[in-house]
VOLUM-948596 format. One record per residue: residue number from 1; residue in three letters; x, y, z of N, C-alpha, C in turn. Coordinates in nm, 3 decimals, padded with zeros to 5 digits. Atoms other than C-alpha are relative to their C-alpha. Layout:
BEGIN
<resi=NUM	resn=ALA	nu=X	nv=Y	nw=Z	cau=X	cav=Y	caw=Z	cu=X	cv=Y	cw=Z>
...
This chain:
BEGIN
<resi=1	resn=UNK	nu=00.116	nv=-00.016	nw=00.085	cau=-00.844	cav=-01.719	caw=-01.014	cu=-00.084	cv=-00.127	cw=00.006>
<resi=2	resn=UNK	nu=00.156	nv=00.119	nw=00.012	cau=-01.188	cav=-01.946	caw=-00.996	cu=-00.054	cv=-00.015	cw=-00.121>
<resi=3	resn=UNK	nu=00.054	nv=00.035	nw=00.074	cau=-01.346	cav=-02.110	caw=-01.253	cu=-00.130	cv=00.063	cw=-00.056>
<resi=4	resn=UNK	nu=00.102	nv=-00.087	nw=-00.007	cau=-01.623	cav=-01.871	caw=-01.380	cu=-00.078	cv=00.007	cw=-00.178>
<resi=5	resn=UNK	nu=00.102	nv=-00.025	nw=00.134	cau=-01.876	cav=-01.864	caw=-01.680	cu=-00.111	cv=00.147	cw=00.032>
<resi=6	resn=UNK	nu=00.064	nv=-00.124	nw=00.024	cau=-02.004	cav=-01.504	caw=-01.745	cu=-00.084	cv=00.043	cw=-00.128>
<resi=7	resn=UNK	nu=00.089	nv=-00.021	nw=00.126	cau=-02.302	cav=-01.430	caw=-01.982	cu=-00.025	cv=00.147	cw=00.009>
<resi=8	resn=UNK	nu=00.031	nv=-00.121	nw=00.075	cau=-02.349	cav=-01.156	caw=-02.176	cu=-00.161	cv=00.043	cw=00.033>
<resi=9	resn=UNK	nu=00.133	nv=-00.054	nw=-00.037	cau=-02.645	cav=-00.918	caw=-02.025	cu=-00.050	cv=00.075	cw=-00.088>
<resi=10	resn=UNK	nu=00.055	nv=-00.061	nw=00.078	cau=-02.815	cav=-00.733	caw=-02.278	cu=-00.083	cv=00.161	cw=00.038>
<resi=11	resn=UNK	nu=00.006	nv=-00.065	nw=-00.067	cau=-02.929	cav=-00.519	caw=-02.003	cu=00.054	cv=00.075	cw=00.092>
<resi=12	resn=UNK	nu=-00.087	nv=-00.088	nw=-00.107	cau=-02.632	cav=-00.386	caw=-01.868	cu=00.042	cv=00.115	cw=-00.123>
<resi=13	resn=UNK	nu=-00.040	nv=-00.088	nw=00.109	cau=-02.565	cav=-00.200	caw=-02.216	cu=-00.001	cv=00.139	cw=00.020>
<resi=14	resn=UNK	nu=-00.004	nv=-00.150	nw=00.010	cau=-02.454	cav=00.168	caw=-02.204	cu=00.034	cv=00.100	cw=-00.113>
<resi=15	resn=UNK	nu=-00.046	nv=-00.108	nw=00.093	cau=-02.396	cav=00.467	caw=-02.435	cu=00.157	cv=00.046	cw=00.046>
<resi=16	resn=UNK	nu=-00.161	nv=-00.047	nw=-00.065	cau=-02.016	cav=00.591	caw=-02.364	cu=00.030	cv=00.155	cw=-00.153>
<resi=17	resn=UNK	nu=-00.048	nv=-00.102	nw=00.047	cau=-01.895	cav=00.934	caw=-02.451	cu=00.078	cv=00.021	cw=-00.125>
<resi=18	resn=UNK	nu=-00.073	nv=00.033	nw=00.178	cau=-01.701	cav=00.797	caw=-02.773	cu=-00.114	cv=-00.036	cw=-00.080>
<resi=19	resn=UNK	nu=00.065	nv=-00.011	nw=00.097	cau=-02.021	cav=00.754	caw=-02.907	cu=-00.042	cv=-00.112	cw=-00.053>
<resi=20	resn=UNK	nu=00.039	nv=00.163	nw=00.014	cau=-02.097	cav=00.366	caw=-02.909	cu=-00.038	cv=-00.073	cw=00.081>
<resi=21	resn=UNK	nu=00.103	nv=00.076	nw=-00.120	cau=-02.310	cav=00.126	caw=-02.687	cu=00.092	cv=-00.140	cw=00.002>
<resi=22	resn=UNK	nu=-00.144	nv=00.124	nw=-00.074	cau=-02.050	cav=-00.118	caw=-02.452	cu=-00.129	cv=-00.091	cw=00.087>
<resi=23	resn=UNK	nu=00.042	nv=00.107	nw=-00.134	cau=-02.171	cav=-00.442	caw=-02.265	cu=00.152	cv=-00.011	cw=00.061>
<resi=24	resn=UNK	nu=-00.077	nv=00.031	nw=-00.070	cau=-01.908	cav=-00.500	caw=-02.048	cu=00.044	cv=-00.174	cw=00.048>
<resi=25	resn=UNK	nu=00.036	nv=00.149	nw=-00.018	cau=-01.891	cav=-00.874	caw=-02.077	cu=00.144	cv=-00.085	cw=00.087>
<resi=26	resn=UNK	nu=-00.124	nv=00.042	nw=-00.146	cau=-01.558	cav=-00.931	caw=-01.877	cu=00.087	cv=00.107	cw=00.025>
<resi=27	resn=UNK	nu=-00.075	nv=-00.096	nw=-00.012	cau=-01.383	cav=-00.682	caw=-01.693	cu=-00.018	cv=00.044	cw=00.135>
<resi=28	resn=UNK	nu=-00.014	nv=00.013	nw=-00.151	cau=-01.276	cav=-00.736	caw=-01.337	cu=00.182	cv=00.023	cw=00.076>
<resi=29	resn=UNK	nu=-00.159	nv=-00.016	nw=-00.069	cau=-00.978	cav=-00.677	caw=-01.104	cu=00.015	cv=-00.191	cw=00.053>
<resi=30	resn=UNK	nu=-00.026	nv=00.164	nw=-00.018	cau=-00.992	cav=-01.085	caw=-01.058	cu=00.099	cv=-00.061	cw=-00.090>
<resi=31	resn=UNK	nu=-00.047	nv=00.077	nw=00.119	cau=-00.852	cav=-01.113	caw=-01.409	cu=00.051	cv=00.111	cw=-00.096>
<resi=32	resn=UNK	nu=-00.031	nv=-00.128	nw=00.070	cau=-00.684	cav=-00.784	caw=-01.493	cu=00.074	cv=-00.001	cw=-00.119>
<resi=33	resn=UNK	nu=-00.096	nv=00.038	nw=00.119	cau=-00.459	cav=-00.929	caw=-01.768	cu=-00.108	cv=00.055	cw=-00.106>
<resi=34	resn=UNK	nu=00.069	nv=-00.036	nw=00.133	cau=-00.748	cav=-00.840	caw=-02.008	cu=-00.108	cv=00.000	cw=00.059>
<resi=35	resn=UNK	nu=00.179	nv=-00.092	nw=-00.034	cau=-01.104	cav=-00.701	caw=-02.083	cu=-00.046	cv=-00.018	cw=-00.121>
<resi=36	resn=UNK	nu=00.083	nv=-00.013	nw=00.101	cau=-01.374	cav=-00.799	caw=-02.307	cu=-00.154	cv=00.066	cw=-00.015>
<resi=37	resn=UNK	nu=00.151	nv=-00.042	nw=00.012	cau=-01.650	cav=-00.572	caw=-02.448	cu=-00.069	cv=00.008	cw=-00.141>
<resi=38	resn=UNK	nu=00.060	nv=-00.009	nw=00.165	cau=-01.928	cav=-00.605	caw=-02.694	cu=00.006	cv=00.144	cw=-00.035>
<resi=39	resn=UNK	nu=00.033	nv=-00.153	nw=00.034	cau=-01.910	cav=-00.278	caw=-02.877	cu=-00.107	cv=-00.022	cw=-00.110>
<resi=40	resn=UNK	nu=00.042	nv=00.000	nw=00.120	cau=-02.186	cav=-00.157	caw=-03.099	cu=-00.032	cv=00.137	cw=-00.045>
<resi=41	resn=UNK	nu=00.033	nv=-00.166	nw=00.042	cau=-02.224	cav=00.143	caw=-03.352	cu=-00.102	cv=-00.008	cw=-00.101>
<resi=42	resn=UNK	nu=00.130	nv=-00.001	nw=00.097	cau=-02.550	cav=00.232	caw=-03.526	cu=00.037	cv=00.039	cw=-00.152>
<resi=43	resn=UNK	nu=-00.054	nv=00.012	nw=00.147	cau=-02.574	cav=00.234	caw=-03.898	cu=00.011	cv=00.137	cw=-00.019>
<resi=44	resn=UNK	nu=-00.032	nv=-00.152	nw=00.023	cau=-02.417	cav=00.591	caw=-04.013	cu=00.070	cv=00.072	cw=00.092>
<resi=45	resn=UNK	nu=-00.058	nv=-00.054	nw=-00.139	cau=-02.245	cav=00.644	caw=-03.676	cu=00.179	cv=00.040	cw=00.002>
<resi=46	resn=UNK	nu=-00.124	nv=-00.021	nw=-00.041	cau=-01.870	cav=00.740	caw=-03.645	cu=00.066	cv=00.036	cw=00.116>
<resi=47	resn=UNK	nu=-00.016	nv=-00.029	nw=-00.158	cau=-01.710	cav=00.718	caw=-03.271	cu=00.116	cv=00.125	cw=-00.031>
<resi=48	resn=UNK	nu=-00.111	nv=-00.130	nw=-00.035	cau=-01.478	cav=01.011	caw=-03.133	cu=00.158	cv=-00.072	cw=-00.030>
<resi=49	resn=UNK	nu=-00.148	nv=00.062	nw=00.041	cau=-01.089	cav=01.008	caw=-03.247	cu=00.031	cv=-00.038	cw=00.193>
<resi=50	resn=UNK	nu=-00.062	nv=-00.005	nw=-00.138	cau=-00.968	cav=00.851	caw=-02.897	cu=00.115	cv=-00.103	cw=00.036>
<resi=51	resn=UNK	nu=-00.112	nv=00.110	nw=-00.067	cau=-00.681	cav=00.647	caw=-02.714	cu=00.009	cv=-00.033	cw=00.100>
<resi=52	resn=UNK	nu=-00.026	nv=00.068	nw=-00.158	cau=-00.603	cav=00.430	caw=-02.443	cu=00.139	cv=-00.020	cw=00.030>
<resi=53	resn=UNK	nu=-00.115	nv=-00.032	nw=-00.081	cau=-00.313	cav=00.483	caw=-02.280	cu=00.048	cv=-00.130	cw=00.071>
<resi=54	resn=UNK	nu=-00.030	nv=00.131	nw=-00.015	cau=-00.102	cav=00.176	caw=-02.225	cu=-00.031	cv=-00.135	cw=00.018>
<resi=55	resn=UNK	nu=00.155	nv=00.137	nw=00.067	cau=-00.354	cav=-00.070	caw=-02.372	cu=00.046	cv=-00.030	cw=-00.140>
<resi=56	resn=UNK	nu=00.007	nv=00.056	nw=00.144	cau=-00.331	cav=-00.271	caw=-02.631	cu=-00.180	cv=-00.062	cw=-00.047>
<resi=57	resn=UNK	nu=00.147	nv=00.025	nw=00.039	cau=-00.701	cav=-00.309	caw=-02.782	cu=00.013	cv=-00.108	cw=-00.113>
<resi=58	resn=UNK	nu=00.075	nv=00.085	nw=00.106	cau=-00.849	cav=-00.568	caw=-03.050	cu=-00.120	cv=00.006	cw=-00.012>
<resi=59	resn=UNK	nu=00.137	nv=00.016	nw=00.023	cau=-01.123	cav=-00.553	caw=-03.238	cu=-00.024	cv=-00.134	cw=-00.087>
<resi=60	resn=UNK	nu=00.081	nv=00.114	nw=00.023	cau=-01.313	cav=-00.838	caw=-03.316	cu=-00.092	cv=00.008	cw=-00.092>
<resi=61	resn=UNK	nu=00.138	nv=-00.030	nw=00.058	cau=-01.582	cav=-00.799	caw=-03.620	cu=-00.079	cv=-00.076	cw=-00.030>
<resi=62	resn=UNK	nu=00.092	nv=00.057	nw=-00.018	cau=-01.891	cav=-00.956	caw=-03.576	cu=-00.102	cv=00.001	cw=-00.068>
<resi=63	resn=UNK	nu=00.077	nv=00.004	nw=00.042	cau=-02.148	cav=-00.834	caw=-03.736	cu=-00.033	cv=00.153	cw=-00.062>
<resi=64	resn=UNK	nu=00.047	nv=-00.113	nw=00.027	cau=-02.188	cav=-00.547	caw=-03.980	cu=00.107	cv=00.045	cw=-00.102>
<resi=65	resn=UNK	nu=-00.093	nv=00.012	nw=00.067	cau=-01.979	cav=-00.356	caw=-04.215	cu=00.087	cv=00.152	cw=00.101>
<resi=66	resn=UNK	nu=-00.066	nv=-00.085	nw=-00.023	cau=-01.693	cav=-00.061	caw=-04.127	cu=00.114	cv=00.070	cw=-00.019>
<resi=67	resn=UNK	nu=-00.102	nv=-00.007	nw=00.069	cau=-01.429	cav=00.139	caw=-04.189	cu=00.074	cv=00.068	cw=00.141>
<resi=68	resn=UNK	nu=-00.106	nv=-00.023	nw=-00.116	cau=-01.120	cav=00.166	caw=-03.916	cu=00.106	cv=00.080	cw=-00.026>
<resi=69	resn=UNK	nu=-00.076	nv=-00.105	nw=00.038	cau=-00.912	cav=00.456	caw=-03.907	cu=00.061	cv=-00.021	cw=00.144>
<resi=70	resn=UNK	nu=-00.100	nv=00.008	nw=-00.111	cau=-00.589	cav=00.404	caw=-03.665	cu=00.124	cv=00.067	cw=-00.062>
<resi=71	resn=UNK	nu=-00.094	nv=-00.075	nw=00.035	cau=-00.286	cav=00.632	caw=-03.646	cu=00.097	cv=-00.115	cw=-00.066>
<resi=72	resn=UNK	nu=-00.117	nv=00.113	nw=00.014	cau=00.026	cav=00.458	caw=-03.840	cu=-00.093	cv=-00.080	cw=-00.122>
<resi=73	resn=UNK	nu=00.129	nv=00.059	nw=00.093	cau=-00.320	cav=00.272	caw=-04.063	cu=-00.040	cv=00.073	cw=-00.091>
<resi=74	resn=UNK	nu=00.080	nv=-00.070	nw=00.077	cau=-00.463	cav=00.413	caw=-04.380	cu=-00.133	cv=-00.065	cw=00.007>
<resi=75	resn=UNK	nu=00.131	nv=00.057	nw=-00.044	cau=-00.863	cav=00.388	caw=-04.350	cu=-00.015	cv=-00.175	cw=-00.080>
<resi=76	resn=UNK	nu=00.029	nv=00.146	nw=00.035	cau=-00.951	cav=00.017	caw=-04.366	cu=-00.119	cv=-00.031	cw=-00.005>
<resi=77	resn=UNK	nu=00.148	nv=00.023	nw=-00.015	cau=-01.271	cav=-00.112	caw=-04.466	cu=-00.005	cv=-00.142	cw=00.101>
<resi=78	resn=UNK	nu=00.040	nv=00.138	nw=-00.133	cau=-01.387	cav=-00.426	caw=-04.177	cu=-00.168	cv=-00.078	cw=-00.056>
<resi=79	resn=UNK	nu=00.095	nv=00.076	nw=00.013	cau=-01.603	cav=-00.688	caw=-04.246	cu=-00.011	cv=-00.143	cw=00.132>
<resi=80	resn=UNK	nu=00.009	nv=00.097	nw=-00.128	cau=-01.734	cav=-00.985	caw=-03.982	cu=00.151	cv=-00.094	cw=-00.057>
<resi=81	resn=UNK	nu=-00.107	nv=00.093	nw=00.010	cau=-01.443	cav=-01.211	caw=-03.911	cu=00.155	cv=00.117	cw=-00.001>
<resi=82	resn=UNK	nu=-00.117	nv=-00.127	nw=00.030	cau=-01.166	cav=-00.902	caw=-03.969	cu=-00.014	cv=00.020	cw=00.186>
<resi=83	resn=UNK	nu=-00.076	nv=-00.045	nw=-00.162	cau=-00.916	cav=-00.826	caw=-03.623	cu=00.096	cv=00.106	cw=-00.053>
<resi=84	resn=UNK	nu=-00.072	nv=-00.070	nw=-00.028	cau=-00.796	cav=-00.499	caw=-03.554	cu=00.078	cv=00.018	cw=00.075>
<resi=85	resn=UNK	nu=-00.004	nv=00.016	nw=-00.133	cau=-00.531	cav=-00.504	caw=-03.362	cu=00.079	cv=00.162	cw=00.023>
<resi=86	resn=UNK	nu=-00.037	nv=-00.162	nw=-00.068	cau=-00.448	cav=-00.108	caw=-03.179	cu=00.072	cv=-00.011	cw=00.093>
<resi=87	resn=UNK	nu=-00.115	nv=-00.018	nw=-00.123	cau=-00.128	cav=00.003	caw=-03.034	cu=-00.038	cv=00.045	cw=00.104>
<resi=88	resn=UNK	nu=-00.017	nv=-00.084	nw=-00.091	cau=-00.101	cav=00.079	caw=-02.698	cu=00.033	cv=00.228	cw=-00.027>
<resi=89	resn=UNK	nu=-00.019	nv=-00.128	nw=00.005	cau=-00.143	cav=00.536	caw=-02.711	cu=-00.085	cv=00.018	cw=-00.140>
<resi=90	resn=UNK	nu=00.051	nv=-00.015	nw=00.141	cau=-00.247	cav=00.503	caw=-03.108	cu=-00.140	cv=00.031	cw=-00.005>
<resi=91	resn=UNK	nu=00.135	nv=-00.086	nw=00.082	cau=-00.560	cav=00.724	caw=-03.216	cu=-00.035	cv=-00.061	cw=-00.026>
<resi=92	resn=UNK	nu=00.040	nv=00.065	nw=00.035	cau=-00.825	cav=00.567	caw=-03.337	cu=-00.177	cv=00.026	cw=-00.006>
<resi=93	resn=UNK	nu=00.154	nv=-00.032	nw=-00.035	cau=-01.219	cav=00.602	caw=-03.433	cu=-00.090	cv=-00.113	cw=-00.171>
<resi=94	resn=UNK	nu=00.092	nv=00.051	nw=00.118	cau=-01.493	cav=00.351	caw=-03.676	cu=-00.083	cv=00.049	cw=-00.014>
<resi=95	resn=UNK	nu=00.110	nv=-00.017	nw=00.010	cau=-01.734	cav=00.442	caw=-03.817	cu=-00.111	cv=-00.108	cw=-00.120>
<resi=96	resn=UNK	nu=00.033	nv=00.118	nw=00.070	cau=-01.989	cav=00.218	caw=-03.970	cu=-00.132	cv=00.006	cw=-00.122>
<resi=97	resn=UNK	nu=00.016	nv=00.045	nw=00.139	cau=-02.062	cav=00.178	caw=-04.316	cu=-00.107	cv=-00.068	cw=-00.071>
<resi=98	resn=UNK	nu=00.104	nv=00.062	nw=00.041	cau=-02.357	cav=-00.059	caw=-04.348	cu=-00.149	cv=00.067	cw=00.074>
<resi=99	resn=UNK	nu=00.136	nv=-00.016	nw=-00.047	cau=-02.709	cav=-00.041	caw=-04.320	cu=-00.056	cv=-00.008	cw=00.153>
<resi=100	resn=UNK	nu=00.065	nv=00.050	nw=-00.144	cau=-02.728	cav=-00.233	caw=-03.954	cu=00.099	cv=00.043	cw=00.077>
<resi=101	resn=UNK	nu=-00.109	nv=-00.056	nw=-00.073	cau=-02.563	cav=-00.220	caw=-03.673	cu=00.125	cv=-00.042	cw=-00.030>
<resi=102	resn=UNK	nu=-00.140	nv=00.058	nw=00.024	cau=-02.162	cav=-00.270	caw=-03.665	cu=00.048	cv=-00.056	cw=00.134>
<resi=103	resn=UNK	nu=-00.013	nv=00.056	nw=-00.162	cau=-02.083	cav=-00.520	caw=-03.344	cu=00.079	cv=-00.089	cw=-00.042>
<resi=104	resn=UNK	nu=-00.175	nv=-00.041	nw=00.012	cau=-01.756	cav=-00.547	caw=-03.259	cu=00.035	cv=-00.070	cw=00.170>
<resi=105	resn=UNK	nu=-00.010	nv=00.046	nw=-00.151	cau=-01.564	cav=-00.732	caw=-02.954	cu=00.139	cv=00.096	cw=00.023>
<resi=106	resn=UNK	nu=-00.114	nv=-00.073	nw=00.025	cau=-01.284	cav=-00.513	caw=-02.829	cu=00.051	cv=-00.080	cw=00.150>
<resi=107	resn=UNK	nu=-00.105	nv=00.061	nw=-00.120	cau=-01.020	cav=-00.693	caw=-02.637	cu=00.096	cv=00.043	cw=00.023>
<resi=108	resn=UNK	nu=-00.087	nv=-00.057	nw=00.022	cau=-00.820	cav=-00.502	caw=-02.426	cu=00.090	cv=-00.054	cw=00.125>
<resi=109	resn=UNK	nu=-00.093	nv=00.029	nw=-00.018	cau=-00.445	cav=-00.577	caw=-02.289	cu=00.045	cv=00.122	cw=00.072>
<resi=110	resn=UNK	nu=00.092	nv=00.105	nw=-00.104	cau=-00.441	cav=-00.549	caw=-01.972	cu=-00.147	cv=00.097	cw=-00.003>
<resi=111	resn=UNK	nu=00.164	nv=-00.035	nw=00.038	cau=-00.785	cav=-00.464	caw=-01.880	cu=-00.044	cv=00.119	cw=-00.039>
<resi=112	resn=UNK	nu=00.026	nv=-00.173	nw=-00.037	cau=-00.960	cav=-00.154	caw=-01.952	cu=-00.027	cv=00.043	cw=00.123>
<resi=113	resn=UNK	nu=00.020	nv=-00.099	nw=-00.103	cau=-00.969	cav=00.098	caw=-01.689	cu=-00.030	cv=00.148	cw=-00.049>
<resi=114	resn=UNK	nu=00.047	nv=-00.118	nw=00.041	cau=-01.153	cav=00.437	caw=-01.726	cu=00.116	cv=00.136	cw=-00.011>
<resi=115	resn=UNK	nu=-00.099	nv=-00.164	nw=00.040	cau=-00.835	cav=00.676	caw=-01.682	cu=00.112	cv=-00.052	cw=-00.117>
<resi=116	resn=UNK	nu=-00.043	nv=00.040	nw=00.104	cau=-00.673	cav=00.485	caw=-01.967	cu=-00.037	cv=00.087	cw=-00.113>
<resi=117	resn=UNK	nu=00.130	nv=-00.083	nw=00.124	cau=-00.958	cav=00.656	caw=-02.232	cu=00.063	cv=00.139	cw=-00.010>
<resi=118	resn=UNK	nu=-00.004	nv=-00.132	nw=00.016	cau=-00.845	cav=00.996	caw=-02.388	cu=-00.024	cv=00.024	cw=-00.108>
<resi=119	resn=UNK	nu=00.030	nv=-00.039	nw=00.111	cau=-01.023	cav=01.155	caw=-02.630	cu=00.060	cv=00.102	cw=-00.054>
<resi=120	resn=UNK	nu=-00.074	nv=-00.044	nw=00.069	cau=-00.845	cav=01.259	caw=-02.886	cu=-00.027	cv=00.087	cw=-00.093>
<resi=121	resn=UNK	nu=00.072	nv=-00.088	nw=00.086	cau=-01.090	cav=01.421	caw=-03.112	cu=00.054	cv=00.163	cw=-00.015>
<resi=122	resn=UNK	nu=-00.097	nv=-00.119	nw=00.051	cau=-00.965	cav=01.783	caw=-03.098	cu=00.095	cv=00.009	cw=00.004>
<resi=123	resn=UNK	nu=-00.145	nv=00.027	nw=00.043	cau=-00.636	cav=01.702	caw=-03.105	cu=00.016	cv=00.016	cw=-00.137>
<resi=124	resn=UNK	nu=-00.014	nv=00.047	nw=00.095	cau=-00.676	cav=01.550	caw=-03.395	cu=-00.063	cv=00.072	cw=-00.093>
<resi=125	resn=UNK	nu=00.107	nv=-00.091	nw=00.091	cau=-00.920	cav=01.807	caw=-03.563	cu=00.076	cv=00.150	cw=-00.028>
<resi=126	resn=UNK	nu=-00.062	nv=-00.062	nw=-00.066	cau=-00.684	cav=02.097	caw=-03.434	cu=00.064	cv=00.092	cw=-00.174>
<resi=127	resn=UNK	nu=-00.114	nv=-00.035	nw=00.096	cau=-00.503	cav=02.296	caw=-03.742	cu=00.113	cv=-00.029	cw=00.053>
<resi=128	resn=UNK	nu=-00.150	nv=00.052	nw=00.017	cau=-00.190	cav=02.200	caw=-03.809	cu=00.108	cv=00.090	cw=-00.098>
């Protein structure tokens, strides 16, 4: 591994199918041990119930208010400075609570990779 300083693009930002806008601010096969992305959810927004599949995630709260619902967790309210940290498989969806946006760093163990992601939402909606 090389010595590398990576800035945050503001212009690489996407929408993702869980329903929240990702920068991708590290997340390479150079440095697969882990993956950092800005997440952000608009005010009134709640992402899809989903899991990552032998990942360990962290959230990071930055800026905004929220409330974190993880399997094994009763809903938690999140304020800046507050770390979630999400089992590897464990359900999971925020939704956010304040007026502005809710921006969020999610650090995940080892990196993310796209066939990791399974949305869980009708699972979880499913009668029982």
């Amino acid at each position: 591994m090389q010595p590398i300083v990576r800035k945050l693009d503001p212009a690489t930002e996407f929408y993702t199918q869980e329903g929240c806008f990702i920068i991708e601010a590290s997340n390479s096969a150079d440095d697969p041990g882990l993956s950092i992305a800005r997440a952000r959810v608009p005010a009134g927004r709640t992402t899809r119930w989903h899991r990552l599949r032998r990942t360990v995630e962290r959230y990071v709260i930055l800026e905004g208010a929220g409330l974190m619902e993880v399997e094994g967790l009763p809903p938690t309210p999140l304020l800046p400075g507050d770390i979630v940290l999400i089992p590897p498989d464990a359900s999971q969806r925020i939704t956010n609570t304040g007026a502005s946006d809710l921006v969020f760093l999610a650090v995940c163990t080892p990196r993310f990779l796209p066939e990791a992601y399974e949305d869980t939402e009708e699972i979880l909606r499913a009668p029982r």
